[in-house]
C-alpha positions in Angstrom: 118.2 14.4 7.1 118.0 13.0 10.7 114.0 12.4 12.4 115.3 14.9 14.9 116.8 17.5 12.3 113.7 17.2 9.8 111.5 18.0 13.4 113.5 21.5 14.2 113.2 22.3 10.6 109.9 22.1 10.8 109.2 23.7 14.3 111.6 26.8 12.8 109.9 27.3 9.7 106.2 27.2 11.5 108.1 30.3 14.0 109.3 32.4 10.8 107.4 31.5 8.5 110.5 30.4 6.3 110.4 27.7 3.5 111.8 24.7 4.8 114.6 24.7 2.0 115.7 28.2 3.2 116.8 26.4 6.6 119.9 25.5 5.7 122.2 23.8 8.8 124.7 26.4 8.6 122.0 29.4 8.6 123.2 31.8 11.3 120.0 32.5 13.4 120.4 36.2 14.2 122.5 37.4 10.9 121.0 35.3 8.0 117.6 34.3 9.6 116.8 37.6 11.3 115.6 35.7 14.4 115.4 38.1 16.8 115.8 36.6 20.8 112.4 36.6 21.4 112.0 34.5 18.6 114.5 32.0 19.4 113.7 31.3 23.1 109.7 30.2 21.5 111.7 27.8 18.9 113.8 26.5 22.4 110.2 26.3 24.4 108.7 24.4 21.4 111.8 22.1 21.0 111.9 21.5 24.6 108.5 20.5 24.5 108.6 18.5 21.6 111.3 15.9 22.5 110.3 16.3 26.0 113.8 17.0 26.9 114.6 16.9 31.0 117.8 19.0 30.7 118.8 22.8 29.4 120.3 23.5 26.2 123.8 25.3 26.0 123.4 29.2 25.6 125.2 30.4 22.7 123.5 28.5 19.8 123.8 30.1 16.4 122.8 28.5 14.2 120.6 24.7 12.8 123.5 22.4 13.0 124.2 23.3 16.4 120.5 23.4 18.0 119.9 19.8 16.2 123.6 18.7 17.6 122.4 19.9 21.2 118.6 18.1 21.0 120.3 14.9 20.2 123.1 14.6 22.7 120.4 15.5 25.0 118.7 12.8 24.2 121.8 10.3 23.7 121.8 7.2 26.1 117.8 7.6 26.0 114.9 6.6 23.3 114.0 9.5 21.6 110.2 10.0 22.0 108.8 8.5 18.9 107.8 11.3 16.2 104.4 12.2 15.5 103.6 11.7 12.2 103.8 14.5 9.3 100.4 15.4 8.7 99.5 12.9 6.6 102.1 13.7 4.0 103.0 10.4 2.0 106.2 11.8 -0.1 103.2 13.2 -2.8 104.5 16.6 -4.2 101.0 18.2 -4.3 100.5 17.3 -0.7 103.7 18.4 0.6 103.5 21.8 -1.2 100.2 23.1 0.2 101.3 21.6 3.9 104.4 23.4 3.5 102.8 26.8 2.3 99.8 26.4 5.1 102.9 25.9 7.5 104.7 28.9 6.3 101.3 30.9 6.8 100.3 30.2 9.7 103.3 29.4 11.9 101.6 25.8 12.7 103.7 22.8 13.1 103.5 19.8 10.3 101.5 17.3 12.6 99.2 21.0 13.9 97.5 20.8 10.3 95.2 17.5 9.9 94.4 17.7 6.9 90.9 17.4 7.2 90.9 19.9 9.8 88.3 23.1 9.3 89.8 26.1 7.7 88.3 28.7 9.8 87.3 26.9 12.8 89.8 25.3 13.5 93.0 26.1 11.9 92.1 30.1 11.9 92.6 30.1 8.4 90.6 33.1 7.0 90.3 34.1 2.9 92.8 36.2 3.3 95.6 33.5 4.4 94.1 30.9 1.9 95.0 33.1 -0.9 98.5 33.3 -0.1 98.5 29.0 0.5 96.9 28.8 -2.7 99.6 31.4 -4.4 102.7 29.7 -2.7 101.5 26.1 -3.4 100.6 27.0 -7.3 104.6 28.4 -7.7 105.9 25.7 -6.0 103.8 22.9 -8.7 104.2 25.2 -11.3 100.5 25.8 -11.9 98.8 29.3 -13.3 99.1 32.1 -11.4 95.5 32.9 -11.2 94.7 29.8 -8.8 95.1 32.3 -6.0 92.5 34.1 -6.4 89.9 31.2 -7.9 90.6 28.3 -6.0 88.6 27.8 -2.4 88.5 25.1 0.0 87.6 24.0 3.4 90.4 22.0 4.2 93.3 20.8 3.2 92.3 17.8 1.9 89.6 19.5 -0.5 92.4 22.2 -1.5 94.6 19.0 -2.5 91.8 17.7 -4.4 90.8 20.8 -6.3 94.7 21.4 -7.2 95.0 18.0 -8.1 93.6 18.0 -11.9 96.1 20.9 -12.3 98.7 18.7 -11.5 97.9 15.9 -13.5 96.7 18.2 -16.9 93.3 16.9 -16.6 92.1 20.7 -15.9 89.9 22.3 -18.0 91.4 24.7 -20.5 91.9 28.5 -19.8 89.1 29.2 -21.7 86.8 26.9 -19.4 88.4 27.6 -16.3 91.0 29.8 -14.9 91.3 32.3 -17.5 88.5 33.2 -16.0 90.2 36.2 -16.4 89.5 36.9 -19.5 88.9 40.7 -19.8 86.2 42.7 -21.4 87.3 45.9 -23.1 84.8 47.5 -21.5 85.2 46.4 -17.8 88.0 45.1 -16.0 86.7 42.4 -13.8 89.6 42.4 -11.6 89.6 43.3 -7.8 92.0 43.9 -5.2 91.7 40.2 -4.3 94.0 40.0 -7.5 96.6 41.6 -6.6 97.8 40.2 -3.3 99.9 37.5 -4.2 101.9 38.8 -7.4 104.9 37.1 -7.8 108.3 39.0 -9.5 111.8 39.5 -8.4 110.8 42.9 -8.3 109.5 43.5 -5.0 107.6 47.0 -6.5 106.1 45.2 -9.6 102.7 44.3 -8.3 102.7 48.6 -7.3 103.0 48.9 -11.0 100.2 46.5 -11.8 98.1 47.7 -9.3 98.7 51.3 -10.5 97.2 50.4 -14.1 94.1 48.9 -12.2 93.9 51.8 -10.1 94.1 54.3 -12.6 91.6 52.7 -14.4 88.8 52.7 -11.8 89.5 56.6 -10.9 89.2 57.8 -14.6 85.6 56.2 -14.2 85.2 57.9 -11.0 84.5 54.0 -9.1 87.3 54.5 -6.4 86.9 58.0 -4.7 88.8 57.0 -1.8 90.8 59.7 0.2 89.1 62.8 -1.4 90.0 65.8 0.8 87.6 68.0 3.0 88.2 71.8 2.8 85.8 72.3 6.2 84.4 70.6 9.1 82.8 67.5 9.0 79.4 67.8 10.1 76.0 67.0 8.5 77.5 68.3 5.2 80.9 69.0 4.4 82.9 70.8 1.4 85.3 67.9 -0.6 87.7 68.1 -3.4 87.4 66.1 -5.8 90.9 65.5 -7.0 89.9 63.8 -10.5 88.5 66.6 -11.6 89.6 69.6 -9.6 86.3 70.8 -8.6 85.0 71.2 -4.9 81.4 70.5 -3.7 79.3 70.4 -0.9 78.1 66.8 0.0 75.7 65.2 2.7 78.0 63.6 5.0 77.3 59.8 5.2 80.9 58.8 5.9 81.6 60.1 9.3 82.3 57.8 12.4 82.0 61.5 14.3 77.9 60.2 16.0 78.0 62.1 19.0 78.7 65.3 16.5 81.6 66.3 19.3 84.0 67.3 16.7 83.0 70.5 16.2 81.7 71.0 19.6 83.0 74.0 20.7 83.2 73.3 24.3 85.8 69.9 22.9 88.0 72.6 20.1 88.4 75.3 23.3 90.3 71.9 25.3 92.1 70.7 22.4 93.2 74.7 21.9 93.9 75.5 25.7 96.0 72.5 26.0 97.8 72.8 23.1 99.1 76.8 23.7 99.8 74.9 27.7 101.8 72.0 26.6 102.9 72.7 22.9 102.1 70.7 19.6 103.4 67.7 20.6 105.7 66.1 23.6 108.2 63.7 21.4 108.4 61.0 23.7 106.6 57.3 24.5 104.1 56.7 27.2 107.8 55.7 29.7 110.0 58.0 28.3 108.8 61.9 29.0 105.6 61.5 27.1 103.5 61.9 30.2 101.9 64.3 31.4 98.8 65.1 34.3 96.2 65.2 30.9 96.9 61.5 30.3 96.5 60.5 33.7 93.5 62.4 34.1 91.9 60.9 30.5 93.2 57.3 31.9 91.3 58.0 35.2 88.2 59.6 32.9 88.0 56.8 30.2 88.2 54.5 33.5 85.0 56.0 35.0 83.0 56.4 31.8 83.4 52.7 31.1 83.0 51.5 35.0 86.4 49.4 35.1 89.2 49.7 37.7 91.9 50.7 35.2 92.7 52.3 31.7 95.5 51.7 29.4 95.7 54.4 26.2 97.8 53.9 23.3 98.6 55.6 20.5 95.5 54.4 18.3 92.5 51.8 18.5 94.7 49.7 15.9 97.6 50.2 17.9 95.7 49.0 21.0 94.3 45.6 19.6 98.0 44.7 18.3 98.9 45.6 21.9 96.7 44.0 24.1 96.4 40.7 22.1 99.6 40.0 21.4 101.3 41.3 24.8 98.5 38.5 26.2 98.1 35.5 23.9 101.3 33.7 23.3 102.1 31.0 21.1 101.0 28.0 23.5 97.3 30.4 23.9 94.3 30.1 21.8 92.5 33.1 20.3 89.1 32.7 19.1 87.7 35.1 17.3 84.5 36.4 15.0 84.8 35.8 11.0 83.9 39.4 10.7 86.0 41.0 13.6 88.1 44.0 12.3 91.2 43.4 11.0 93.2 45.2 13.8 92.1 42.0 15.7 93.0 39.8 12.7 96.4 41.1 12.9 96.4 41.2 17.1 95.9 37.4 16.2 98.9 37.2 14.0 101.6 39.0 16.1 100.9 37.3 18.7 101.8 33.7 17.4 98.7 31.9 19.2 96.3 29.5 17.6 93.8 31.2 16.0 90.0 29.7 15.7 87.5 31.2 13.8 83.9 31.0 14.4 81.4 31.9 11.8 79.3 35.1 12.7 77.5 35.3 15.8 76.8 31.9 15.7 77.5 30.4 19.5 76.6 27.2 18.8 79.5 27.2 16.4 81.4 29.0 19.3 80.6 26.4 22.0 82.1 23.4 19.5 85.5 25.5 19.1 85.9 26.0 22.9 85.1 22.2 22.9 87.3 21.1 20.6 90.2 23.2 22.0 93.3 20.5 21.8 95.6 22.7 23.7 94.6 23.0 27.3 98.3 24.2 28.8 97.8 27.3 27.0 95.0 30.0 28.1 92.3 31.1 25.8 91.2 34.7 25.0 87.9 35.0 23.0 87.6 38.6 20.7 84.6 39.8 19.1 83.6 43.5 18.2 81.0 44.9 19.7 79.6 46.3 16.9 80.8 44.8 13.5 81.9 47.7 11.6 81.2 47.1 7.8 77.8 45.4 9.4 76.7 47.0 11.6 75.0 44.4 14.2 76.1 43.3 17.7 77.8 40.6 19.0 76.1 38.2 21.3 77.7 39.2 24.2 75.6 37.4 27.2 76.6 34.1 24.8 80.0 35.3 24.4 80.3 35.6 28.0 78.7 32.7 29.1 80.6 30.1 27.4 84.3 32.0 28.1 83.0 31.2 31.8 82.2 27.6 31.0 85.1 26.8 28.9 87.8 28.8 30.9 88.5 31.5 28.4 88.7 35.3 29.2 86.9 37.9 27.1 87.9 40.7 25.5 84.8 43.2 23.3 86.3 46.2 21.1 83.7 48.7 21.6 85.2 51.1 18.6 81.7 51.6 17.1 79.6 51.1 20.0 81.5 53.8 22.2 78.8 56.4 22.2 75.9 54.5 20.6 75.2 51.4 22.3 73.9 51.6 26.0 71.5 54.4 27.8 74.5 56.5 28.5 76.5 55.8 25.2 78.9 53.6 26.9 79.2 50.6 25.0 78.1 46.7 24.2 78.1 45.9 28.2 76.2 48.7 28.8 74.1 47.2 26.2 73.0 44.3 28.1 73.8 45.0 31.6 76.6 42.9 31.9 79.3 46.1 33.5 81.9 44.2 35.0 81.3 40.7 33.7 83.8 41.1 30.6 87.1 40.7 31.3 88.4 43.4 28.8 87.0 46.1 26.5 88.8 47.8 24.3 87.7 50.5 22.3 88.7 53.8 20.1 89.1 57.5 20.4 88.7 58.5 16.7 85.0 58.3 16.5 82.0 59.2 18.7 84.8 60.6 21.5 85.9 63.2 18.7 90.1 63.0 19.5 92.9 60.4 18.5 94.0 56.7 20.2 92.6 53.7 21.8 92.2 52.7 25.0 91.3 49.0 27.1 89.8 48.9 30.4 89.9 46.0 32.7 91.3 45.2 36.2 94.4 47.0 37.5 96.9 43.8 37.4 96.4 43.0 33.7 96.0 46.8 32.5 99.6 47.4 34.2 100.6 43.9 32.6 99.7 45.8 29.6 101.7 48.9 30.2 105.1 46.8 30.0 104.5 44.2 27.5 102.4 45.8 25.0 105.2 47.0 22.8 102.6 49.4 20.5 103.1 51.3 23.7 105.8 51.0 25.5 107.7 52.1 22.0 105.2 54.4 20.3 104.6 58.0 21.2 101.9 59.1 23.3 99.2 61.0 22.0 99.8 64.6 22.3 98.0 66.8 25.3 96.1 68.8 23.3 94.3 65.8 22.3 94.1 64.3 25.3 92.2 67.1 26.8 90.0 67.0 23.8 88.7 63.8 24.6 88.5 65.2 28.6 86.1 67.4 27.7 84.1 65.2 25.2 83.6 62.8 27.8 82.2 65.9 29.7 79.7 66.5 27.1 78.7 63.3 27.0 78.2 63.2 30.5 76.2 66.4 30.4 74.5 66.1 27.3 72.8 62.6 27.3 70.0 64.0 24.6 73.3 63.3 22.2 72.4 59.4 22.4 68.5 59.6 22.0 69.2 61.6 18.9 71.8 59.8 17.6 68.9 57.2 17.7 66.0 58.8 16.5 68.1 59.4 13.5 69.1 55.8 12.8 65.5 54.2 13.7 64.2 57.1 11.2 66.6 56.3 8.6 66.4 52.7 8.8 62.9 52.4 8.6 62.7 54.4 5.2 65.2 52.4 3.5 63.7 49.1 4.4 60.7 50.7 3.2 62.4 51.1 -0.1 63.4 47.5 -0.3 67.2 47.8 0.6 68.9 44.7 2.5 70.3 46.0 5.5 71.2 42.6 7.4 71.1 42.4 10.8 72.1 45.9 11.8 71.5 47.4 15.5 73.7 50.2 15.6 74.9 53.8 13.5 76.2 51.8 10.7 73.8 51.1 8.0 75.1 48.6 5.5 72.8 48.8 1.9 74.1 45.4 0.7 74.6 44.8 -3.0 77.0 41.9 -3.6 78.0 42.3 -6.8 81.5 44.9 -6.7 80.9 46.3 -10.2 77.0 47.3 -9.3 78.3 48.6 -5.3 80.8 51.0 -7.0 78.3 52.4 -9.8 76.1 53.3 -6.9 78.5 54.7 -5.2 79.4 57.3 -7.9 75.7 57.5 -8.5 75.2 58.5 -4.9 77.9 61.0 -5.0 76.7 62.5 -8.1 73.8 63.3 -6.4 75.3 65.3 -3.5 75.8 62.8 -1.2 79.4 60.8 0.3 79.2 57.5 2.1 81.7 54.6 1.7 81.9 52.2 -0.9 83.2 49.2 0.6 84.9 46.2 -1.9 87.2 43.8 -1.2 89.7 43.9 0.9 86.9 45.2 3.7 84.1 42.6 2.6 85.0 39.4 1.0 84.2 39.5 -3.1 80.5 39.1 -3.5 79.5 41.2 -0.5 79.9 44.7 -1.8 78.2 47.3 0.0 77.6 50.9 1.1 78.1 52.0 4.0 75.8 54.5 6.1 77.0 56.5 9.3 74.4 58.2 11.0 74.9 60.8 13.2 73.4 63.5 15.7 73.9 66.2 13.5 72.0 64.9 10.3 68.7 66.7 10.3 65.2 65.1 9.7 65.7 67.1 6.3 69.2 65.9 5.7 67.4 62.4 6.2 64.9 62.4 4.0 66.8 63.4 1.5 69.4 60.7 1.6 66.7 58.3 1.9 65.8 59.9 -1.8 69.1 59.5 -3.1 69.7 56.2 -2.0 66.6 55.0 -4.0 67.1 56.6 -7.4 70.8 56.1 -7.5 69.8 52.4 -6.9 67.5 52.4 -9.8 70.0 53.5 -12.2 71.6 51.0 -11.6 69.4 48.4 -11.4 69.7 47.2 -7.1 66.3 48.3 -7.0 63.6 47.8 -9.8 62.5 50.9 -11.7 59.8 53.0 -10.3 56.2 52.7 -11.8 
């Protein structure tokens, strides 16, 4: 294989994601490879700039051979530009296998991945994509199956090193070290982590697996996930439990609804109105006779309420984050982002083919040295961070975040999906929050929650919000939310506008709350906002208090793996307007002796 053939194999696969040995020179792009034209014209822009080639291609190219035929009869009668080296890949097995599966995962180049380049802050290589390297790399060596979810690293040199006694058989035994999964017959010490990188030629055989596993946590009433309400959702609500067919009255814990709007009657008369008015629903995307005045008018509203020039609204807060992110941040851009941003962002990051940087929590100084360290300065930069983080429940530092996107060239975006409502005097978000209106470039936030309706929305400055309406393609090609909801949220945003007592009780609630169960001795980290996170870290003890809670007559989320990495279990409080000082007090009860049955809190007396 030819220096210039090995170097399109290896900008293809990092596009696709393909194994190199899948790239076979006869491979016809569009038919075989599935490479779509928007694909193909960011292989051609990375080719280009690779052999710095002064002349077009042809059109028309179909397939390897014929790309790697045009690159070197452009560069015939003329020194190639000499190659950068592979990523320090000597022709060792073990090294080429995990460069090749970190290639394949993160649709970097070979000479992109150093390997003694930072996971996370500079390769954007979260737990999640490690696990998956790992997986890939093990079935390529051969080595156990259960290295995926045991094996950690910083880099790739240290995930070469840890692999390597594998490779050589100078591992410890099963028994010592990876069957780590031995199982108890009383407790199956498997998570969800597990089952994300089952291999079989049947696609649907890791459903099975995980169906056993599933079953097996329901029958001891551990996942209650997806239960259905037969009421409103208010301070208490009426669920089914489907394991055992009875219904019961809980304390609602679980609800994102903290301006209690829902079931505001004033918000279910618009939603009503508008719906006999316009009918169920209108068929059609945001283009293509899915308009109507209500969506202007919510776009002009949502505009207002946040202080910004211009509103976008799409079909969902997730849809809006895949949107915006990638309709802005290409492969040449860099997106930097929080360690604990949602993962709408997360996979914003990975549509949009850009180099993603992690930065650990809220930490700017960590920040600062990724802006820094940025290799790439033909590409923009576009720095993400919740506003408030939703399985934590703090706040970003925005006047941090801000000032360094200002230093370093970078715009800002904030998703405000749990601080719509809660953070600011009038409820209208992490800007709000510290009095920096208009100094963020973006801010994106979520309809679902305090604002009682359906969708997402981002506000910003008219040019790039009508970028947004023709290049965000979880618009352009995705329905509109229907008219009946859109005059929902109309008239919640009135309420909030004419109700402003909604905020300070939303907050006399949480302050109340809070301070009991710190009293109690309950870690609840950093939190500043509606969520109240009662952090356990072990999953086993976080799901037995969980259906401890419940048994008790009260619902909030259990949160495991994949919403927390393993070893930072959790429940999950929502506070809202509606809970009463009774209905607080009484949860504050709960919380305490279901956590000394089960041993997070010592025993009383």
């Amino acid at each position: 294989m030819s220096s210039v053939h090995r170097q399109i194999v290896d900008i293809v696969a990092s596009r696709t994601l393909y194994d190199a040995s899948y790239l076979l020179p006869e491979s016809h792009f569009e038919a075989e490879l599935g490479i779509d034209s928007v694909i193909f014209e960011s292989i051609l822009a990375a080719v280009r700039e690779r052999f710095a080639l002064a002349v077009e291609l042809p059109t028309g190219l179909a397939t390897l051979r014929e790309l790697v035929a045009a690159v070197e009869e452009a560069l015939a009668g003329a020194a190639p530009p000499a190659a950068p080296p592979p990523a320090d890949a000597t022709g060792d097995p073990l090294t080429e296998a995990v460069v090749g599966a970190a290639m394949r995962h993160t649709q970097y180049s070979r000479e992109q991945l150093p390997l003694d380049a930072d996971f996370e802050g500079e390769l954007g290589i979260d737990s999640v994509v490690l696990v998956s390297v790992v997986a890939d790399s093990a079935r390529d060596l051969g080595l156990p199956d259960h290295l995926a979810g045991t094996v950690t690293a910083p880099s790739l040199r240290a995930l070469i090193a840890e692999l390597r006694p594998f490779v050589d058989g100078t591992a410890a035994d099963d028994e010592q070290v990876g069957d780590c999964n031995e199982r108890s017959t009383q407790w199956d010490e498997r998570s969800m982590k597990d089952f994300v990188e089952e291999r079989d030629p049947d696609l649907f055989a890791k459903a099975r697996s995980f169906r056993s596993y599933l079953h097996g946590r329901e029958a001891e009433h551990l996942y209650w996930y997806g239960m259905p309400l037969h009421s409103r959702c208010g301070n208490r609500a009426l669920i089914l439990d489907e394991l055992t067919g009875h219904k019961r009255e809980f304390l609602m814990f679980a609800s994102n609804n903290y301006l209690g709007l829902a079931n505001h009657p004033q918000v279910i008369e618009a939603v009503c109105d508008a719906t006999r008015t316009f009918g169920a629903t209108h068929t059609g995307s945001r283009f293509v006779g899915g308009t109507n005045m209500l969506h202007k008018e919510l776009e002009r509203r949502l505009a207002a309420f946040k202080g910004r020039p211009a509103c976008i609204v799409y079909p969902g807060g997730y849809a809006a984050n895949l949107g915006a992110i990638s309709a802005l941040v290409k492969s040449y851009d860099t997106l930097v982002v929080d360690k604990l941003n949602h993962m709408s962002i997360v996979d914003g990051a990975r549509l949009s083919g850009g180099v993603r940087k992690i930065y650990q929590h809220n930490d700017m100084a960590d920040l600062e040295r990724i802006l820094k360290r940025r290799d790439d300065r033909s590409g923009g930069a576009l720095i993400v961070a919740d506003g408030v983080f939703s399985m934590h429940g703090d706040v970003c530092d925005l006047p941090q975040i801000v000032r360094l996107g200002q230093e370093y060239g970078a715009r800002v975006m904030v998703d405000d999906a749990h601080a719509t409502g809660v953070l600011g005097a009038r409820g209208t978000g992490t800007t709000e929050h510290f009095g920096l209106k208009g100094e963020v470039d973006l801010e994106l936030g979520t309809m679902s929650k305090a604002l009682a309706g359906m969708g997402g929305f981002v506000v910003g400055e008219h040019e790039v919000i009508e970028y947004l309406r023709y290049y965000s393609h979880s618009y352009v090609f995705a329905a509109n939310i229907p008219a009946g909801v859109a005059a929902g949220l109309i008239a919640a945003l009135d309420v909030i506008e004419a109700e402003p007592g909604r905020v300070d009780l939303l907050w006399s609630n949480i302050r109340f709350l809070h301070r009991r169960l710190v009293e109690a001795g309950f870690d609840l980290e950093n939190t500043e906002s509606a969520i109240l996170p009662l952090v356990i870290g072990d999953e086993r003890k976080a799901m037995e208090m969980g259906r401890a809670v419940r048994a008790r007559g009260l619902f909030c989320q259990t949160v495991v793996f994949p919403g927390v990495p393993l070893g930072d279990a959790r429940l999950r409080i929502s506070v809202t307007c509606e809970h009463t000082r009774e209905d607080l007090v009484a949860a504050a009860d709960i919380f305490v002796e279901a956590a000394r049955e089960v041993g997070v809190l010592p025993s009383a007396g």
